[in-house]
C-alpha positions in Angstrom: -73.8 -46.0 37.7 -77.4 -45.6 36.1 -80.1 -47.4 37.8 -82.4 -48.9 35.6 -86.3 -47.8 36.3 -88.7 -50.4 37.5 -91.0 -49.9 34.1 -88.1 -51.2 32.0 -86.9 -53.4 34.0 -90.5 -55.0 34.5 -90.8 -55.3 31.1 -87.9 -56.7 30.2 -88.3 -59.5 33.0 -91.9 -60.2 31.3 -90.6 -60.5 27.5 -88.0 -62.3 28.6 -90.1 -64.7 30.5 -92.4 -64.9 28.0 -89.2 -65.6 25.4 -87.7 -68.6 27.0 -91.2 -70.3 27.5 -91.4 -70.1 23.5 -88.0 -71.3 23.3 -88.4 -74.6 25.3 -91.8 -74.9 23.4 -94.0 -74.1 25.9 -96.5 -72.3 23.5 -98.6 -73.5 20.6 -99.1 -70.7 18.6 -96.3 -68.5 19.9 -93.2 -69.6 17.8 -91.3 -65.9 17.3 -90.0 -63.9 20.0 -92.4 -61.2 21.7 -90.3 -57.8 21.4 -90.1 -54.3 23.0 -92.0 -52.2 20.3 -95.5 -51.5 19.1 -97.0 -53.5 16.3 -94.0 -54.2 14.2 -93.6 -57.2 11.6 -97.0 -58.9 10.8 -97.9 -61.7 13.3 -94.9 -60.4 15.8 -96.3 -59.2 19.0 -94.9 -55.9 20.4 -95.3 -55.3 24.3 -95.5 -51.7 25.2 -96.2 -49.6 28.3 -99.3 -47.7 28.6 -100.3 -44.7 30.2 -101.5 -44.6 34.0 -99.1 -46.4 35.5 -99.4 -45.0 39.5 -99.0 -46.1 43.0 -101.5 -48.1 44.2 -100.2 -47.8 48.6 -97.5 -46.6 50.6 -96.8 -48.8 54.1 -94.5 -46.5 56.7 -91.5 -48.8 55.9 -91.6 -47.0 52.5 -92.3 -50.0 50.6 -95.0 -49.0 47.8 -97.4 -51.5 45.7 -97.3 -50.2 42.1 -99.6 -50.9 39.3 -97.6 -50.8 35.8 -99.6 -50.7 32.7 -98.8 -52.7 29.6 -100.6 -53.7 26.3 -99.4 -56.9 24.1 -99.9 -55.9 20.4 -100.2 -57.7 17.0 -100.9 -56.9 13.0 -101.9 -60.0 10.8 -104.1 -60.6 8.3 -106.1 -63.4 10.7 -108.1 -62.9 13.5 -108.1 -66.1 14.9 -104.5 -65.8 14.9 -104.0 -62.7 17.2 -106.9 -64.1 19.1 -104.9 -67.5 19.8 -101.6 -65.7 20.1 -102.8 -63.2 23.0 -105.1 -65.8 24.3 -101.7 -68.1 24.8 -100.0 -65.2 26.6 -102.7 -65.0 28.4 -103.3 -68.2 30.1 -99.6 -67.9 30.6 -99.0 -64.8 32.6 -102.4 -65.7 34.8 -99.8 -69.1 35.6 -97.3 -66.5 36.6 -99.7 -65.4 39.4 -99.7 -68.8 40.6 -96.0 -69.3 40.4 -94.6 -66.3 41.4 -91.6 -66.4 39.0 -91.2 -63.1 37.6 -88.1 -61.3 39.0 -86.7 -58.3 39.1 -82.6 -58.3 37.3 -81.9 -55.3 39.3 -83.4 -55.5 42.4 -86.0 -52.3 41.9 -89.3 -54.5 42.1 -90.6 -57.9 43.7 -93.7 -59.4 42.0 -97.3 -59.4 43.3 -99.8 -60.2 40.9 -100.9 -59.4 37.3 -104.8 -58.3 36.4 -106.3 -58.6 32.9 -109.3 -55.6 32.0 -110.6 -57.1 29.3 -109.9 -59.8 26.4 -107.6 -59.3 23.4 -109.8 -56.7 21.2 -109.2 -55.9 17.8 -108.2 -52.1 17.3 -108.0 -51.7 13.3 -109.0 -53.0 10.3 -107.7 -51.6 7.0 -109.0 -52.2 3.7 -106.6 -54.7 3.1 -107.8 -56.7 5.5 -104.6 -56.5 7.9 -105.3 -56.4 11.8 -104.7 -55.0 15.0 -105.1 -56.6 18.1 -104.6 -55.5 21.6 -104.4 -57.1 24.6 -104.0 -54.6 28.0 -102.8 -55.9 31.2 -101.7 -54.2 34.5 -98.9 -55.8 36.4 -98.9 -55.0 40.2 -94.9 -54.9 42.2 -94.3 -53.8 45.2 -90.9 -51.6 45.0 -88.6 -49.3 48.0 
């Protein structure tokens, strides 16, 4: 059997997180589903795994915190839009380092904390007017 990989794992656990908070109504401005994929249909955010993702430290039990990097992605024609969208996300992963309640479906990762290096940013403009927003994140798991 095929063990799935913490990064996909991880990121699955988030989006899917993120996915049943929108569908009890939890969000605002968040009313479609967050996928797996770079900037794809306007106004639908993407999550997507960035480079740099390393080990942060090793204890002798082999147990090792990890720092995985991510960036939450949107094309629209508003920029208040992708600023309230990532915003929402936001303020609700920093919850999730209150709460604790991300987990791992296979076992490969247990949940530490989540850091934020800057705001949502826009990345692109084209002459249309359509665009990009980015929002990075680096989520920290401790994994055997």
């Amino acid at each position: 059997m095929i063990t799935k990989l913490p990064l996909l794992d991880l990121q699955e656990a988030l989006v899917g997180s993120i996915n049943k908070r929108i569908d009890q109504g939890y969000f605002v401005y968040n009313k479609t589903h967050v996928l797996i994929k770079f900037l794809d249909k306007t106004s639908t955010i993407g999550l997507v795994p960035n480079p740099g993702s390393h080990s942060v430290e090793m204890d002798y039990s082999g147990e090792e915190l990890w720092q995985y990097n991510y960036s939450f992605t949107i094309r629209t024609q508003s920029h208040s839009e992708a600023k309230n969208k990532l915003f929402e996300i936001s303020e609700y992963l920093q919850l999730l380092n209150q709460t604790k309640d991300l987990n791992s479906k296979n076992g490969s990762w247990e949940f530490d904390h989540i850091e934020f290096p800057g705001q949502p940013h826009e990345i692109q403009e084209d002459l249309q007017g359509t665009v990009m927003y980015q929002m990075d994140i680096a989520i920290f798991v401790y994994t055997k």
